[in-house]
C-alpha atoms as one frame of an Amber mdcrd trajectory, in Angstrom:
protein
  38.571 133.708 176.341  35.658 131.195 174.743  32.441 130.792 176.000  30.715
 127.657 175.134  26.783 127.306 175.953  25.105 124.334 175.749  21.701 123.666
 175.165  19.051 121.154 174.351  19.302 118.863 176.666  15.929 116.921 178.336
  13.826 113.951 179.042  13.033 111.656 176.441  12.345 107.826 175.620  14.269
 105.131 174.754  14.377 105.021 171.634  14.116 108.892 171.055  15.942 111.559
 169.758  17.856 114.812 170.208  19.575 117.447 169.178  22.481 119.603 171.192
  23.529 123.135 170.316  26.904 124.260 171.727  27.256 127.855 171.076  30.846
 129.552 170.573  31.710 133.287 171.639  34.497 134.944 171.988  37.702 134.309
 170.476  37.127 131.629 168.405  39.203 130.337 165.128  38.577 128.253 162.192
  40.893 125.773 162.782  39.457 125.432 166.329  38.306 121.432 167.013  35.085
 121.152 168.759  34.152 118.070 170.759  31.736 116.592 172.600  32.231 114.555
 175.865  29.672 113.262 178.550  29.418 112.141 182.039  27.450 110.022 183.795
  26.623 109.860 187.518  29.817 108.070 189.235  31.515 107.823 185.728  34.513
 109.334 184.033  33.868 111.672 181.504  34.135 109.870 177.949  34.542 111.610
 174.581  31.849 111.452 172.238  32.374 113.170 169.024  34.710 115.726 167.454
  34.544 117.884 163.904  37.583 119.335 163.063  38.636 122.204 161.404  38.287
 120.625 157.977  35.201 119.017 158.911  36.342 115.555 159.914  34.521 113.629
 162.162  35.175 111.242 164.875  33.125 109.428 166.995  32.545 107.035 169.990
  32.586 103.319 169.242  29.278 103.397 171.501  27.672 106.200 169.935  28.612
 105.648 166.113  25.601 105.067 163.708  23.226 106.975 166.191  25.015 110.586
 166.689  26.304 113.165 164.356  28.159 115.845 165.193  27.979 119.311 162.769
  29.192 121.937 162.982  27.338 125.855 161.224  31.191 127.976 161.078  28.581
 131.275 160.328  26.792 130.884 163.611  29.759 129.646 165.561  27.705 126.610
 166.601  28.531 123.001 166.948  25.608 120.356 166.994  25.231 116.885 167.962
  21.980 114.805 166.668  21.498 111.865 168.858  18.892 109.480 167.131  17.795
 105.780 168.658  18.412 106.910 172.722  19.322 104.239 174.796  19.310 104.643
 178.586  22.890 104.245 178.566  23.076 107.703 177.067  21.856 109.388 180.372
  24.719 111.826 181.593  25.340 115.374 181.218  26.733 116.440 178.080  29.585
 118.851 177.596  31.021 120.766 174.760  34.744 121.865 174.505  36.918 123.397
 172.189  40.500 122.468 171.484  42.898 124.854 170.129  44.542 123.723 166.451
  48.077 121.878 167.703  46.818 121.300 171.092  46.349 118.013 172.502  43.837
 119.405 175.519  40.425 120.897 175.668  40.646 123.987 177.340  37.456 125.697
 177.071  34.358 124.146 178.226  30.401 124.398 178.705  28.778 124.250 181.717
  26.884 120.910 180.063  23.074 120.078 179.412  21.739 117.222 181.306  20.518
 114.468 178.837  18.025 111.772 180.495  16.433 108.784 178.271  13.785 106.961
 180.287  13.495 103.121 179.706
């Protein structure tokens, strides 16, 4: 029922920065939570980041101080700004949305590959 598109996703430096869209259609809701999770090759997926409904953040112990995840409720998109790249960041990057009293992340992007060179 939700599409989620990521996008912005490429090759940069170490040291470099980012920023990924995740676009929302369909039937979204205000109270919706929207996270962030990523993958590396021969890894679990790990969360990220999360804004919820309210606007509260969460991140990563491994990302905080470098990312920040936003969120623009008018153009149903969800952003993450990834500043200071290390080459541990290299995975593919997925958005999902969790329904408000849900514990799981339902709806999910096809991800945007993220690769920081070293």
């Amino acid at each position: 029922q939700v599409q989620l598109t990521e996008s912005g996703g490429g090759l940069v430096q170490a040291g470099g920065s980012l920023r990924l869209s995740c676009a929302a259609s369909g039937r979204t809701a205000s109270t919706d939570t929207m996270g962030w999770f990523r993958q590396a090759p021969g890894k679990e997926r790990e969360f990220v980041a999360l804004i919820t409904w309210d606007g509260g953040t969460n991140y990563a112990d491994s990302v905080k101080g470098r990312f920040t995840i936003s969120g623009d409720n008018a153009k149903n998109t969800v952003y993450l700004q990834m500043i200071s790249l290390k080459s541990e960041d290299t995975a593919v990057y997925y958005c999902a949305l969790r329904r408000f009293g849900v514990s799981r992340y339902a709806d999910w992007g096809q991800g945007t590959q993220v690769t920081v060179s070293s």
